[in-house]
C-alpha positions as CSV (number, residue, x, y, z in Angstrom):
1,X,44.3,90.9,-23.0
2,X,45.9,89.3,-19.7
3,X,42.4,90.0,-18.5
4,X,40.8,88.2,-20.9
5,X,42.9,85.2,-21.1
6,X,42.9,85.4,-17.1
7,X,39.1,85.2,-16.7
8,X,38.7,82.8,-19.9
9,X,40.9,80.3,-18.2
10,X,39.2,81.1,-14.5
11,X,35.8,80.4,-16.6
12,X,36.8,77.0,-17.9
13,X,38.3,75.2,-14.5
14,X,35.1,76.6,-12.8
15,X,33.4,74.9,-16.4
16,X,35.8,71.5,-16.1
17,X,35.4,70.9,-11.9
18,X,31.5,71.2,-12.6
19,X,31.0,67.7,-12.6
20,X,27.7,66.4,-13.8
21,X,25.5,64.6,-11.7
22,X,24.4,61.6,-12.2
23,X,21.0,60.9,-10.7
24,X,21.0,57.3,-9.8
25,X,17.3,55.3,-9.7
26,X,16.4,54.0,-6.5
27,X,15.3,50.5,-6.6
28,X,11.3,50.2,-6.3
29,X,10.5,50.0,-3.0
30,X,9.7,46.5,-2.0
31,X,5.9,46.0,-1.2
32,X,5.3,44.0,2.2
33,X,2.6,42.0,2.3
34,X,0.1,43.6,4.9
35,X,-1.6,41.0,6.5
36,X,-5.1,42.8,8.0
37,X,-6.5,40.7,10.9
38,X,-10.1,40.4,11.5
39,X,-11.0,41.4,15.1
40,X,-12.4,38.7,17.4
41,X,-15.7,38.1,16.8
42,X,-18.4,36.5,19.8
43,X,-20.7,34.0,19.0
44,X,-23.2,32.7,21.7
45,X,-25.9,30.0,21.2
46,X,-28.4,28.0,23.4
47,X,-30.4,24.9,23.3
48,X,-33.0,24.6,25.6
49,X,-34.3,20.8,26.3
50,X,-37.3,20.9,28.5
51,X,-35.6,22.0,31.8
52,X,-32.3,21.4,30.6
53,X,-30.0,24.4,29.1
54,X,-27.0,24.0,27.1
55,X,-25.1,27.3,26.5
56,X,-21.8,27.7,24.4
57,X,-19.8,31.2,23.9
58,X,-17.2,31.1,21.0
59,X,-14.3,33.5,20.4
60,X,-13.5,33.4,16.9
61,X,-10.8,35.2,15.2
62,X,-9.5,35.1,11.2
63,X,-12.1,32.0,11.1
64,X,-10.7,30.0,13.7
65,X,-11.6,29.2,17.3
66,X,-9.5,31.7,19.5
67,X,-11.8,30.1,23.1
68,X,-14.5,29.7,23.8
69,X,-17.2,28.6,27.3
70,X,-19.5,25.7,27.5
71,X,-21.8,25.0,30.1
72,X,-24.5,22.2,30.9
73,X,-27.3,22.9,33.2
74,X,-29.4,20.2,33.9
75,X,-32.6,20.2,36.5
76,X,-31.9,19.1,40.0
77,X,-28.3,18.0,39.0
78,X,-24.9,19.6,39.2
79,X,-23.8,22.7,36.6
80,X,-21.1,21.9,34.5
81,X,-19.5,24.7,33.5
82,X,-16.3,25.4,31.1
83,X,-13.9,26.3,28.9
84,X,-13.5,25.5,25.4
85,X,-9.5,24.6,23.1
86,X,-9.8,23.6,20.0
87,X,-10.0,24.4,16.1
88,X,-12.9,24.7,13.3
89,X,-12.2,21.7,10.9
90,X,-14.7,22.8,8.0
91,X,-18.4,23.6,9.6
92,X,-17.3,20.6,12.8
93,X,-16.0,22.2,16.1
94,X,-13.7,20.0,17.9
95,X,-12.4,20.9,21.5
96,X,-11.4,20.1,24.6
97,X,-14.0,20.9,27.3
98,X,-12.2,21.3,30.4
99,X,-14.8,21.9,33.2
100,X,-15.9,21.5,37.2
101,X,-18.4,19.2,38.3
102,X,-19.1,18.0,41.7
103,X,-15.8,19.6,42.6
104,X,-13.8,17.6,40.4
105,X,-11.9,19.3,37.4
106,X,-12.7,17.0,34.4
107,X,-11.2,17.1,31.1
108,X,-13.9,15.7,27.9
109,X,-13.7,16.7,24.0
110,X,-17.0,17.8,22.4
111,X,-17.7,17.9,18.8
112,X,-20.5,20.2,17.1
113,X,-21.7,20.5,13.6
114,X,-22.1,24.1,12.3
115,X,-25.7,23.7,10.2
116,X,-27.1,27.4,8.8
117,X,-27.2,29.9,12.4
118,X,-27.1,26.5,14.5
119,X,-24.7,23.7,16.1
120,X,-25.5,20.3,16.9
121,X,-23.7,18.3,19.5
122,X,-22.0,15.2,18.2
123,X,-22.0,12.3,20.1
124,X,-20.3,8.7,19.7
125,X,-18.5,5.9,21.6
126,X,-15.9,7.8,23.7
127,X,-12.4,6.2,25.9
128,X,-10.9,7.1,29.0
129,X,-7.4,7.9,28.3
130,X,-6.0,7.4,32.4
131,X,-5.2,10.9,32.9
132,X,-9.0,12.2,33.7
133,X,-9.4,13.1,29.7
134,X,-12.2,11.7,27.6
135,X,-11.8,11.3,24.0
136,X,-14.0,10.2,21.0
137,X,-12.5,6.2,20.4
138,X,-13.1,7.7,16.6
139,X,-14.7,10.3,15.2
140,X,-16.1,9.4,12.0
141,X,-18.6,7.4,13.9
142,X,-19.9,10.3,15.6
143,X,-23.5,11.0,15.2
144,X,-24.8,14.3,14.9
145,X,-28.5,13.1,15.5
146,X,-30.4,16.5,15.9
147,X,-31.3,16.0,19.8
148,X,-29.0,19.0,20.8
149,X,-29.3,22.0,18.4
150,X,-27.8,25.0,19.7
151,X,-29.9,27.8,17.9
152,X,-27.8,31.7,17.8
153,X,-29.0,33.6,20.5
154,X,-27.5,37.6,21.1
155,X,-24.6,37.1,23.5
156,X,-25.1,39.2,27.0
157,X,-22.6,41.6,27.8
């Protein structure tokens, strides 16, 4: 009987210190927002005026302007060739053209209208601002008349 009251109360205290677990929810795990870049895309295009070639090269990356070249060769006169800052406002590139001619590092923003596969250079009334840059005096004047229509052409690699 000792025996039996023995393992009856060895039974329950192993019974009573079995505490029951209590599985506790983890909180959802909080989504992050992944943010998927595009990869830099090249874009090269070309207007070719009688013996005069225009030739721009632009870097683009999520939809914006990351650089870009520019360069103006005319017959029998200096190359300009150059680099390209600035930002996509809508379907109008606006940048800073920061090139060499003659030996001379010049600094000149260029605007040009995105139309369909093709951009066309802006032009307008433009101020020296005394530090060798050449700004547009104001850009809603510019004119996008159609005499320099850089067509896409396949970029060289």
């Amino acid at each position: 009987m000792k025996k039996v009251i023995l393992l009856g109360v060895v039974f329950m205290s192993v019974f009573v210190s079995c505490k029951k677990v209590i599985e506790t929810e983890e909180p959802p795990a909080v989504l992050e927002k992944i943010v998927v870049e595009e990869p830099e895309s090249k874009e090269c295009y070309r207007a070719i005026l009688q013996k005069d070639t225009v030739s721009l090269t632009l870097n683009i990356k999520n939809g914006q302007l990351s650089s870009g070249n520019l360069s103006y060769n005319f017959y029998e006169k200096d190359k300009n060739v150059g680099t390209l800052v600035g930002e996509l406002k809508g379907d109008t590139l606006y940048a800073d053209y920061t090139f060499m001619s003659e030996g001379i590092s010049s600094v000149r923003e260029v605007a040009f209208l995105k139309k369909d596969d093709s951009y066309v250079e802006g032009f307008g009334d433009v101020i020296d601002d005394n530090n060798g840059k050449v700004t547009f005096k104001d850009k809603k004047q510019l004119q996008f008349d159609g005499n320099v229509v850089l067509s896409k052409v396949d970029c060289k690699m």
